[in-house]
DSSP file (Angstrom, degrees, kcal/mol; ACC not computed):
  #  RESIDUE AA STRUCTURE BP1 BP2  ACC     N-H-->O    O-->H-N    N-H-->O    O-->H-N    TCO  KAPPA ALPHA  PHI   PSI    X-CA   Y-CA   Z-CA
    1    1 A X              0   0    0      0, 0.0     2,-0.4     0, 0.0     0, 0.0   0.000 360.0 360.0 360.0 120.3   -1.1  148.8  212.9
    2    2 A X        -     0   0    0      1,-0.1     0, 0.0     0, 0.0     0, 0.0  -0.663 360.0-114.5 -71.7 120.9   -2.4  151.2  210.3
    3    3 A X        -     0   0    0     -2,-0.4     2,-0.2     1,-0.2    -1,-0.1  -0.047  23.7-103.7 -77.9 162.4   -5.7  150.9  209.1
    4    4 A X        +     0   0    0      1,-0.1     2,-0.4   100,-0.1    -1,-0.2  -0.521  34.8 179.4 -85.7 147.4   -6.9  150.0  205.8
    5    5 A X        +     0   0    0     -2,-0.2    99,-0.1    99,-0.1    -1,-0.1  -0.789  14.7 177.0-142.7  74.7   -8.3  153.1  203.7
    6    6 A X        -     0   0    0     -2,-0.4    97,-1.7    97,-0.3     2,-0.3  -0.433  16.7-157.2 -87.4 179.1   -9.4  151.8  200.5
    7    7 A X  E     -A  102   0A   0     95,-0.2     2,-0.5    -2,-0.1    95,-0.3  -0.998  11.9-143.8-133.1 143.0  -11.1  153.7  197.5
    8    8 A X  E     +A  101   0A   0     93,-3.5    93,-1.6    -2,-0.3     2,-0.3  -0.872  39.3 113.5-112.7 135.5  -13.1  152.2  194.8
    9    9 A X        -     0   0    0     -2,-0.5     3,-0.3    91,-0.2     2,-0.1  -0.827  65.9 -45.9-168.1-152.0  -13.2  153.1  191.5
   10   10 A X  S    S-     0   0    0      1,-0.6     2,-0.1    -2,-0.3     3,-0.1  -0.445 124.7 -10.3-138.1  48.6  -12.4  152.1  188.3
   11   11 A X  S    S-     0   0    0      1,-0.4    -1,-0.6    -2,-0.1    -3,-0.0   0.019 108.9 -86.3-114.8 149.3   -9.7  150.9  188.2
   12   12 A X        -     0   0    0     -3,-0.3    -1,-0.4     1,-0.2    -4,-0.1   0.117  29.0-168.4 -18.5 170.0   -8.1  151.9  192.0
   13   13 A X  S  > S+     0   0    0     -6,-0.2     4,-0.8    -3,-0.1    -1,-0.2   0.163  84.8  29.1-134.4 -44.0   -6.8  154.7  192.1
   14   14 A X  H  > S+     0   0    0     -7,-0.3     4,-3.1     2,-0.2     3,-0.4   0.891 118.9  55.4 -93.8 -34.2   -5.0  154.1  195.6
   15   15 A X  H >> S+     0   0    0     -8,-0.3     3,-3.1     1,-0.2     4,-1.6   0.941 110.9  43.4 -64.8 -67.8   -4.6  150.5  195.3
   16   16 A X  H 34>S+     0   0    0      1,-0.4     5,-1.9     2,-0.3     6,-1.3   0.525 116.3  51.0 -62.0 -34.7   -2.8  151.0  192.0
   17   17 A X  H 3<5S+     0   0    0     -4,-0.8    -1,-0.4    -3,-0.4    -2,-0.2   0.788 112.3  47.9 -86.6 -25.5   -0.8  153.8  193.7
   18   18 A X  H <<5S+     0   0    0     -3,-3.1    -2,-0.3    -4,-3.1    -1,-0.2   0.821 106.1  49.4 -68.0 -28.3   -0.2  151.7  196.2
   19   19 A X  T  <5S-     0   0    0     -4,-1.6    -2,-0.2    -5,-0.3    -1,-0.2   0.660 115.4-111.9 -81.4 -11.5    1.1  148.4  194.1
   20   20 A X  T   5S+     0   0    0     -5,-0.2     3,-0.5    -4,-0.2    -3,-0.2   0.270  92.0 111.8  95.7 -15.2    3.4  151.2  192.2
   21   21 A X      X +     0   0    0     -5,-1.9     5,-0.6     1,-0.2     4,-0.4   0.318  39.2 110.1-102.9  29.2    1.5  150.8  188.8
   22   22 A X  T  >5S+     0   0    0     -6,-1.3     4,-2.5     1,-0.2     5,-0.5   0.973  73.1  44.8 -57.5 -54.5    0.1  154.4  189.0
   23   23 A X  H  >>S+     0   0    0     -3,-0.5     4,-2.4     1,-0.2     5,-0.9   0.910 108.8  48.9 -58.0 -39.9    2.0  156.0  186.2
   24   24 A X  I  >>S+     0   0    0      1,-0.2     4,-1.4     2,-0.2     5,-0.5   1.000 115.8  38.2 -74.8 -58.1    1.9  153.7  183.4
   25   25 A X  I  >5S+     0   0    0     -4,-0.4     4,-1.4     1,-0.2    -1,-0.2   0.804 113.6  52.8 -75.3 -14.8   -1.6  152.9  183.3
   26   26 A X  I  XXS+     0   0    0     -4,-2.5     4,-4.4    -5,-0.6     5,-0.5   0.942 115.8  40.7 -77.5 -41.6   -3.2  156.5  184.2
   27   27 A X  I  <5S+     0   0    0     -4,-2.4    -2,-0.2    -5,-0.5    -3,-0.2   0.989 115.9  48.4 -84.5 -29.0   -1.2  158.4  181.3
   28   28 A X  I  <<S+     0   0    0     -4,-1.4    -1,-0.2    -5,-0.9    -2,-0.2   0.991 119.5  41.7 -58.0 -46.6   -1.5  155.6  178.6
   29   29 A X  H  <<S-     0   0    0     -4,-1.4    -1,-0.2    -5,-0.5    -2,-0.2   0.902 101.8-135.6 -79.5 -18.6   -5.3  155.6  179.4
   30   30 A X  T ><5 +     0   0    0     -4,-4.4     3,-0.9     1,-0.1     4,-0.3   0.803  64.5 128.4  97.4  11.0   -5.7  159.4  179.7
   31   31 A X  G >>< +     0   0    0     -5,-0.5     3,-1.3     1,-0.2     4,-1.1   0.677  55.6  75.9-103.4   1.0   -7.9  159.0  183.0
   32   32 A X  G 34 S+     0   0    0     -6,-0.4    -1,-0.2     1,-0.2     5,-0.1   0.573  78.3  68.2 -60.5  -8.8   -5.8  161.4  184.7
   33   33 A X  G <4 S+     0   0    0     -3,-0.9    -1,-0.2    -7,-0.2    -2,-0.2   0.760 107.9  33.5 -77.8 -18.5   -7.2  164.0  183.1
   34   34 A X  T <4 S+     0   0    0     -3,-1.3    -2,-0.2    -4,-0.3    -3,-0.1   0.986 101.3  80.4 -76.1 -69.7  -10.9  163.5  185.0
   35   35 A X  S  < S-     0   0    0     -4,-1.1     2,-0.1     1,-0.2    63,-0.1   0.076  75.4-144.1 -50.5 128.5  -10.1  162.6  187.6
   36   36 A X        -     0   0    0      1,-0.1    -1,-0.2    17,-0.1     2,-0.1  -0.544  31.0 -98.6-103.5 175.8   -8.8  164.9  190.3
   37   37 A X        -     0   0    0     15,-0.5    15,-0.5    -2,-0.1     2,-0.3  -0.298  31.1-157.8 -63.1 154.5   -6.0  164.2  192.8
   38   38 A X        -     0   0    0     13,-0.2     2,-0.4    -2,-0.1    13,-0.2  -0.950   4.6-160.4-141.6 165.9   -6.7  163.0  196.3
   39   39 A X        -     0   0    0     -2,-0.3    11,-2.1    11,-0.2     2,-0.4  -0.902  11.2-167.0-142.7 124.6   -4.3  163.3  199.3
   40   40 A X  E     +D   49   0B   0     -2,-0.4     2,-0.7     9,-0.3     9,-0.2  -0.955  16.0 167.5-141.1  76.5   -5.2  160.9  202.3
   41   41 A X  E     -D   48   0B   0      7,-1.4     7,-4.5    -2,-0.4     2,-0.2  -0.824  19.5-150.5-130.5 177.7   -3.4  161.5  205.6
   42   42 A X  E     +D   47   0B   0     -2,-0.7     2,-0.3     5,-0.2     5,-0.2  -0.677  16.0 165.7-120.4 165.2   -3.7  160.5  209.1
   43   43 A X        -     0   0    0      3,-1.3     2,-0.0    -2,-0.2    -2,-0.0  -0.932  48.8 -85.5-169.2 155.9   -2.9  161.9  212.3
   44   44 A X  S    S+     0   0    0     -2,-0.3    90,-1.2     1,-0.2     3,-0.1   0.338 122.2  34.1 -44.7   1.5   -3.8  161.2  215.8
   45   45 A X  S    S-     0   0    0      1,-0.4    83,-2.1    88,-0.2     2,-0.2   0.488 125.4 -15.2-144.9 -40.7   -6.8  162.7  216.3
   46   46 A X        -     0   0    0     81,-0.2    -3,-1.3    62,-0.1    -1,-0.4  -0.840  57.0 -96.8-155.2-148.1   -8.3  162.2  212.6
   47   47 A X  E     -D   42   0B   0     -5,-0.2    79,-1.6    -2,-0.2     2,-0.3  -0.973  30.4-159.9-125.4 129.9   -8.2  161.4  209.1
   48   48 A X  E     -DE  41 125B   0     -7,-4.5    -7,-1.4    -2,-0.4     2,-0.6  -0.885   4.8-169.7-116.4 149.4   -7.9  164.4  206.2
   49   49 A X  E     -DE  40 124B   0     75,-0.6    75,-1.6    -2,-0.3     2,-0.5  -0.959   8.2-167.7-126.3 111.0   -8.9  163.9  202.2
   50   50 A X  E     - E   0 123B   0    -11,-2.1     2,-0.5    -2,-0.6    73,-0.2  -0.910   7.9-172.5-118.5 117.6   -8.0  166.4  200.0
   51   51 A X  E     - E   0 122B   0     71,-2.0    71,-0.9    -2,-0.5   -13,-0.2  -0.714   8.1-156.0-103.8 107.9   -9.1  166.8  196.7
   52   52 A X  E     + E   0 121B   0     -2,-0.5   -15,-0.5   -15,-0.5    69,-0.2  -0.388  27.9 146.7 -83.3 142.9   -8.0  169.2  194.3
   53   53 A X    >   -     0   0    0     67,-4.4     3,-1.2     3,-0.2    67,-0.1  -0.557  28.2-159.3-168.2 100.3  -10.0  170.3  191.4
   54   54 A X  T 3  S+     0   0    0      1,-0.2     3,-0.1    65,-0.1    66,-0.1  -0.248  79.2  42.0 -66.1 148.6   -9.4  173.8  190.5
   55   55 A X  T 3  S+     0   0    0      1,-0.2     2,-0.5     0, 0.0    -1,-0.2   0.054  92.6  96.7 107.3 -39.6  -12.3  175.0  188.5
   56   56 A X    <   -     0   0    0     -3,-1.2    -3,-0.2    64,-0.1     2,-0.2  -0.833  65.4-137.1-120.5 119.5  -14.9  173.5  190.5
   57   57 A X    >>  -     0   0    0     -2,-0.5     3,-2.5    -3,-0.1     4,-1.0  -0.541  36.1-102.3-102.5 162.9  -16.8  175.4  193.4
   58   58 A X  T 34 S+     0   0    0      1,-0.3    -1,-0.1    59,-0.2    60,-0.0   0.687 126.7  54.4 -69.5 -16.1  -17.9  174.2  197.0
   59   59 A X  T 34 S+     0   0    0      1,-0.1    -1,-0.3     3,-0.0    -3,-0.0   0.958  95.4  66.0 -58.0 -47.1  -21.8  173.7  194.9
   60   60 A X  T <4 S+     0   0    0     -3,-2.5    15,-0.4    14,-0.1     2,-0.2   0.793  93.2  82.4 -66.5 -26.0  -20.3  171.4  192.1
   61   61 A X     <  +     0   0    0     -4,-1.0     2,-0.3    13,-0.2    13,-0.2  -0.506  51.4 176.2 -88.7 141.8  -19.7  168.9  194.9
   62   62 A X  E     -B   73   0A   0     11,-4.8    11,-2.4    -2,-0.2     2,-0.5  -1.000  11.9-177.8-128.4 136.1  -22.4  166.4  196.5
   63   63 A X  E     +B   72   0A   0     -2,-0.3     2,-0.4     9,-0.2     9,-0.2  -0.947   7.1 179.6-124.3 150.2  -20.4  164.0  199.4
   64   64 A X  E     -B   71   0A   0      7,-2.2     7,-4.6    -2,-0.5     2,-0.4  -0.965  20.8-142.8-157.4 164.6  -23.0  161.4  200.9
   65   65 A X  E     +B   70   0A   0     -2,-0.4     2,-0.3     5,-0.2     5,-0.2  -0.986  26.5 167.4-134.6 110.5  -22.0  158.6  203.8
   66   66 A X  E >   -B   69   0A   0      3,-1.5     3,-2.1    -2,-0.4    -2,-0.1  -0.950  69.1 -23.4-130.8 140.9  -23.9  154.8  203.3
   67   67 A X  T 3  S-     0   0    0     -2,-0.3     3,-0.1     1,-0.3    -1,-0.0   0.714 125.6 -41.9  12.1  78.1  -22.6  152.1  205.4
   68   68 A X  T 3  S+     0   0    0      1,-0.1    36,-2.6    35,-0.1     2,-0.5   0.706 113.8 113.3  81.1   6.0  -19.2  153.0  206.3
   69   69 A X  E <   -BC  66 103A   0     -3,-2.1    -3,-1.5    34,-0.2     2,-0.7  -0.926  52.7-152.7-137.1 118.2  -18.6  154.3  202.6
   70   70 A X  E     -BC  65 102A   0     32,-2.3    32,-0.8    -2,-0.5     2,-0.6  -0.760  12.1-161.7-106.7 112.0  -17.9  158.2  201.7
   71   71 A X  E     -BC  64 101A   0     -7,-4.6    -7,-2.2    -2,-0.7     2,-0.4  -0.791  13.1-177.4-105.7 127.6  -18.9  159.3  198.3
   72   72 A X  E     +BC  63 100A   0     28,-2.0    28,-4.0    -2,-0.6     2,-0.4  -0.848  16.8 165.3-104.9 139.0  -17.6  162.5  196.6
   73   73 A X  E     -BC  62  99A   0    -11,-2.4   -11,-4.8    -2,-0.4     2,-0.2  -0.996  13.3-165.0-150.9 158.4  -19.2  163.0  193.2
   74   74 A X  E     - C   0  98A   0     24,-2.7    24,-1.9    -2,-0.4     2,-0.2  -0.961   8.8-169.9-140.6 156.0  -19.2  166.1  191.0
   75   75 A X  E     + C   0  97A   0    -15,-0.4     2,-0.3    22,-0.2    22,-0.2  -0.769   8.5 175.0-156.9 122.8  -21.1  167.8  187.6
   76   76 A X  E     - C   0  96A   0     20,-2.8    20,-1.6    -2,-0.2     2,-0.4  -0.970   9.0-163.5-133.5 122.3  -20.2  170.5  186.0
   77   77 A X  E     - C   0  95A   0     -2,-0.3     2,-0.2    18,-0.2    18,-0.2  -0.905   4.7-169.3-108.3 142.3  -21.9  172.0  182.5
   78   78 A X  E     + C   0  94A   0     16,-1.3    16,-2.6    -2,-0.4     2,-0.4  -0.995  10.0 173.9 -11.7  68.2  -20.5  174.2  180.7
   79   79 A X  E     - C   0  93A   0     -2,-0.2     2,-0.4    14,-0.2    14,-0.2  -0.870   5.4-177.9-128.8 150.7  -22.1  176.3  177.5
   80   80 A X  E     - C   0  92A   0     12,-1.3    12,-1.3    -2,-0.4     2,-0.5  -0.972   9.7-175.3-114.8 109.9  -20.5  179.2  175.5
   81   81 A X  E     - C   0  91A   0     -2,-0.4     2,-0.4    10,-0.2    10,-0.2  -0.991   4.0-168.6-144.0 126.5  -22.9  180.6  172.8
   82   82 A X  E     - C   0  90A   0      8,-2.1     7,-3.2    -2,-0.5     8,-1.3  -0.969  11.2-165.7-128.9 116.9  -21.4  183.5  170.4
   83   83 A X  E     - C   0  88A   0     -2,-0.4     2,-0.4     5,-0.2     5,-0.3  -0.723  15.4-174.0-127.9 157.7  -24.0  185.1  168.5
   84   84 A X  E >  S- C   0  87A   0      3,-2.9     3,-2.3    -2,-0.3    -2,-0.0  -0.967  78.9 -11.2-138.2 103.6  -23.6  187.3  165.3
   85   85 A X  T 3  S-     0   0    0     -2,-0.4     3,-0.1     1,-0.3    -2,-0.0   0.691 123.7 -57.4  47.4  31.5  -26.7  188.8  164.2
   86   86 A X  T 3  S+     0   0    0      1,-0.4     2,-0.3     0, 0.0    -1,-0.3   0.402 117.5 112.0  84.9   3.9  -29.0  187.0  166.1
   87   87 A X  E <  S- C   0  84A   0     -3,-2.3    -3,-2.9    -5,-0.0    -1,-0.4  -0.812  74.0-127.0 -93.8 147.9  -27.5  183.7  164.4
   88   88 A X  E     + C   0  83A   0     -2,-0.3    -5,-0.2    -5,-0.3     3,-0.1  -0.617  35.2 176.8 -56.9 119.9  -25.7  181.6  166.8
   89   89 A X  E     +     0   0A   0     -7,-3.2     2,-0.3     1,-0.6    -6,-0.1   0.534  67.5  23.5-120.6  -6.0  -22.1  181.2  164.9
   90   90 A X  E     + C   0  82A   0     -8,-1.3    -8,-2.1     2,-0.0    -1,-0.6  -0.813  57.7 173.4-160.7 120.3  -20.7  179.5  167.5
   91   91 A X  E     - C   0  81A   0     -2,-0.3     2,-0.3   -10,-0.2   -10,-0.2  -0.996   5.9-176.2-168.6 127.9  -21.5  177.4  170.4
   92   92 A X  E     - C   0  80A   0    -12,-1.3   -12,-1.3    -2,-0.3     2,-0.4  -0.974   6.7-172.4-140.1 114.0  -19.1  175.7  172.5
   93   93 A X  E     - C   0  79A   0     -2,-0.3     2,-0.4   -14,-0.2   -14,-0.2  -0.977   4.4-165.4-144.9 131.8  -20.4  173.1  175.6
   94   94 A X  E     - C   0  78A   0    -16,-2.6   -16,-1.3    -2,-0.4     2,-0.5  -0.960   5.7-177.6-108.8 120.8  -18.1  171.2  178.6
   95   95 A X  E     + C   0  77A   0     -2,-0.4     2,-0.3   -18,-0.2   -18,-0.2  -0.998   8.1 172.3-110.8 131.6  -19.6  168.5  180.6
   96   96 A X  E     + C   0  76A   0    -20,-1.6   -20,-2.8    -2,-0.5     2,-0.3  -0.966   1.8 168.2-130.2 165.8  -17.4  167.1  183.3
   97   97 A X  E     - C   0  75A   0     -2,-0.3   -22,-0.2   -22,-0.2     2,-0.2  -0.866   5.1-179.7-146.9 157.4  -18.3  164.5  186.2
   98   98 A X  E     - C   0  74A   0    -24,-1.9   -24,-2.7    -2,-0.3     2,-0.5  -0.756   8.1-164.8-166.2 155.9  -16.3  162.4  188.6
   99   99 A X  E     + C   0  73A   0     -2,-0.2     2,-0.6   -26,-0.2   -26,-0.2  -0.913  11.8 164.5-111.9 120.4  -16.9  160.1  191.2
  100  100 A X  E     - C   0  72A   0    -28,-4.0   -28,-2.0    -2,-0.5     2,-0.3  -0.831   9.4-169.8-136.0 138.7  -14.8  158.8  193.9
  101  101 A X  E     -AC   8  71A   0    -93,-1.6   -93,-3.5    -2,-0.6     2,-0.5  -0.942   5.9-160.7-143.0 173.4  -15.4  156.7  197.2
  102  102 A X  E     -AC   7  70A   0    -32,-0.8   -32,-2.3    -2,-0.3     2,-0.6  -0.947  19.4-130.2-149.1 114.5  -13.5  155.7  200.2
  103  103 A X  E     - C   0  69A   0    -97,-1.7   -97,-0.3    -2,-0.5     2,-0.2  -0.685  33.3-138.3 -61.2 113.9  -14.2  152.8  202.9
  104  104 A X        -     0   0    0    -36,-2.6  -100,-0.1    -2,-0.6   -99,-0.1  -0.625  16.8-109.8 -74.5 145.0  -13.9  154.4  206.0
  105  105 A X        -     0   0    0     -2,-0.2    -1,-0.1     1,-0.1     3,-0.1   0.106  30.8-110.3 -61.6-159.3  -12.0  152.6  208.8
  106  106 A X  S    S+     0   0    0      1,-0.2     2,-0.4    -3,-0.1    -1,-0.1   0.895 115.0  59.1-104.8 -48.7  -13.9  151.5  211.3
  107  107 A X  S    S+     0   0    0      2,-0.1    22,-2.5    21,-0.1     2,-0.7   0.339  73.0 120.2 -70.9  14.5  -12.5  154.1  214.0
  108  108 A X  S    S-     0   0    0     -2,-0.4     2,-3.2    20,-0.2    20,-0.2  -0.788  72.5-131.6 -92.5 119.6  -13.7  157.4  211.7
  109  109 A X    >   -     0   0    0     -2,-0.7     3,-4.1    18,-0.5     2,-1.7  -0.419  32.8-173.4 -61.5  42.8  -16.1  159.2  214.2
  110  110 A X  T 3  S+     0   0    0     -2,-3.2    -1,-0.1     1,-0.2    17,-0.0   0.339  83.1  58.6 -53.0  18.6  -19.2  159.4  210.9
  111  111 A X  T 3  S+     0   0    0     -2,-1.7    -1,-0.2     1,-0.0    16,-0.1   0.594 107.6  47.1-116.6 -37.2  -21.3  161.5  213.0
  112  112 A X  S <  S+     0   0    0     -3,-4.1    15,-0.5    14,-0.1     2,-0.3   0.404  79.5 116.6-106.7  45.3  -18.5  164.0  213.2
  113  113 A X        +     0   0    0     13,-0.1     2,-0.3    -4,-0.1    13,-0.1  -0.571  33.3 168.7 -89.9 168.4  -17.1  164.6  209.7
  114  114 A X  B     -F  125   0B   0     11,-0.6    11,-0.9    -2,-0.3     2,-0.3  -0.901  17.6-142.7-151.1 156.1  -17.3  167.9  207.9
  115  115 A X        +     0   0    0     -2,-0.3     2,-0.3     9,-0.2     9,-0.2  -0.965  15.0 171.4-142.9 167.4  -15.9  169.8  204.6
  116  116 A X        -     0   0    0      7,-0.3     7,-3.2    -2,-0.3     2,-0.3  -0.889  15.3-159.1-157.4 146.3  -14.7  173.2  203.6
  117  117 A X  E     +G  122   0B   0     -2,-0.3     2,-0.3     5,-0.2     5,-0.2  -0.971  13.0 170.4-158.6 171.9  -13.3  174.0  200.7
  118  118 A X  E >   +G  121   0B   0      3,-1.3     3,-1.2    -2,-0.3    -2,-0.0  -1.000  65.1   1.1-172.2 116.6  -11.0  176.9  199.5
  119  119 A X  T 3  S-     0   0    0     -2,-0.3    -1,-0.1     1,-0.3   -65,-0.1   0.937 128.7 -53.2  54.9  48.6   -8.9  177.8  196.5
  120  120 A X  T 3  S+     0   0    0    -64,-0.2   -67,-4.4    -3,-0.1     2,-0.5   0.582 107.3 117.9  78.1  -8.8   -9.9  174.6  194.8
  121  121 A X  E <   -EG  52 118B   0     -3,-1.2    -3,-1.3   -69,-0.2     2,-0.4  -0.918  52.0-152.8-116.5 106.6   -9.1  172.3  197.1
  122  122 A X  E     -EG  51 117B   0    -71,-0.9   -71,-2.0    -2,-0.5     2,-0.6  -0.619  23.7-169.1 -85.1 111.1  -12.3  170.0  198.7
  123  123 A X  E     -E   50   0B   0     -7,-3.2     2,-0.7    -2,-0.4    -7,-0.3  -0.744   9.3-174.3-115.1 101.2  -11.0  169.0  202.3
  124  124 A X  E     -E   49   0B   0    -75,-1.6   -75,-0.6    -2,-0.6    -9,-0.2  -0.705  11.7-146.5 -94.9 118.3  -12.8  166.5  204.1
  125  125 A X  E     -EF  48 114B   0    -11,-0.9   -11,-0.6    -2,-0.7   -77,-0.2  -0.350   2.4-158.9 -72.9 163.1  -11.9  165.5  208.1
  126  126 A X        -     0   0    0    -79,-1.6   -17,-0.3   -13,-0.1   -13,-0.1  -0.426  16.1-149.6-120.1  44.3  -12.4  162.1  209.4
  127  127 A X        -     0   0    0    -15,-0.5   -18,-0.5   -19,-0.2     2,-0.4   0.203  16.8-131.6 -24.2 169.5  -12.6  162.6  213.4
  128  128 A X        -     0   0    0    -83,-2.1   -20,-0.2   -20,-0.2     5,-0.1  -0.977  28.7-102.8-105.8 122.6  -11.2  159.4  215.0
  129  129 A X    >>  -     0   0    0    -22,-2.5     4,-1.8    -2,-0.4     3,-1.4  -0.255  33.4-113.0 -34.6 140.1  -13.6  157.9  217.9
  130  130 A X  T 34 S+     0   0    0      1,-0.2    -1,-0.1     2,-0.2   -23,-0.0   0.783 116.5  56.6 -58.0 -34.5  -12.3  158.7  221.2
  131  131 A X  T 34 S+     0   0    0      1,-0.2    -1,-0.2     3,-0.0    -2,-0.1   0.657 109.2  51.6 -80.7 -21.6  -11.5  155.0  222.1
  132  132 A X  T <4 S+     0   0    0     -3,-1.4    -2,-0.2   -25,-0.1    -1,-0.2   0.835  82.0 116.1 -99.7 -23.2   -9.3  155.0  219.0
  133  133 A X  S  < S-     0   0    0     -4,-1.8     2,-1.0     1,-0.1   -88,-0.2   0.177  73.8-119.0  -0.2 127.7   -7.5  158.0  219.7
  134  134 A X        -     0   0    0    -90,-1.2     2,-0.8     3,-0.0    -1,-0.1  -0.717  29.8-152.1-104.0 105.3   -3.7  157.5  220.3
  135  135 A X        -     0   0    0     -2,-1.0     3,-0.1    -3,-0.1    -2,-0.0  -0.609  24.2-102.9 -91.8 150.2   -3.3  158.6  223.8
  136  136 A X        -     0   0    0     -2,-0.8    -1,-0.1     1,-0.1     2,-0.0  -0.002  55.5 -90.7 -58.3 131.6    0.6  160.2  224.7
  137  137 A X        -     0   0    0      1,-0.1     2,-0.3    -3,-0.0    -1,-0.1  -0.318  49.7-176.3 -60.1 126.1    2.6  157.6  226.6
  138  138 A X        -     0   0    0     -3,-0.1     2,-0.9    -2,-0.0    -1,-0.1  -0.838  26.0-119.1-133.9-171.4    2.6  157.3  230.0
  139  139 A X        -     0   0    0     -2,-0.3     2,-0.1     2,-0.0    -2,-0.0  -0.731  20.2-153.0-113.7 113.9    4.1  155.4  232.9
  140  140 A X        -     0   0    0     -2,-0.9     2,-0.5     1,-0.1     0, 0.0  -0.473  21.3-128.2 -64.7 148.3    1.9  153.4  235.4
  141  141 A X        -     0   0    0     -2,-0.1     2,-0.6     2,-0.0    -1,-0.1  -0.809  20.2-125.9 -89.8 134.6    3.4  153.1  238.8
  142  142 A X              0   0    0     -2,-0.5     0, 0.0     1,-0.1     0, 0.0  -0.696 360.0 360.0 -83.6 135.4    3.5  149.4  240.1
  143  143 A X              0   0    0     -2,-0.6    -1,-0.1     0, 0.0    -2,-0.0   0.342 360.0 360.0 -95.5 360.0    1.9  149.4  243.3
């Protein structure tokens, strides 16, 4: 049985992708544009998230862990100032934010997660607890 890995936001993002209605409602509403991609997979050993957001260095990210719940958030300004005789002729300023967060199952090991990221891409592991661990099959002898 696979465990459940939701994300909260506003509106899902995974539920949504899960129920199929991902396309229609992110490009009509435009929120695909904030928002970065996320990548979820699983493995025997842990859980990986990867979030791409090109642009955005391993500072612009803050991740913080309350009860079971793993929050990635970013802010990033932007200012541009093009000055022509000591007048400012032009002056040009980006603020972007996002937030996103993720129930962790109950077998995610929260004492031993970590991140790195590289070339844009924020990757956070999920160990798995040793007791949830998928051990390789083997064959008891009946005594």
């Amino acid at each position: 049985m696979l465990p459940v890995f939701k994300t909260r936001r506003l509106p899902g993002l995974f539920d949504e992708f899960l129920n199929g209605n991902l396309l229609p409602n992110y490009i009509e509403e435009g929120a695909w544009k904030s928002t970065p991609a996320v990548n979820i997979f699983e493995t025997n050993e842990k859980f990986e998230i990867e979030i791409a957001a090109p642009g955005l260095e391993k500072e612009d990210f803050k991740i913080d862990l309350k009860d079971e719940t793993l929050t990635v958030y970013s802010e990033k300004k932007d200012k541009k100032e093009e000055k022509e005789k000591g007048k400012v002729v032009r002056s040009e300023f980006r603020y972007s934010s996002f937030q996103r967060s993720f129930s962790l199952p109950h077998e995610v090991d929260v004492n031993a997660i970590n991140a790195n990221h590289k070339n844009g891409i924020l990757t956070i592991e999920l160990p798995k607890k040793v007791e949830y661990k998928d051990n390789s099959v083997r064959q008891i002898e009946i005594q």
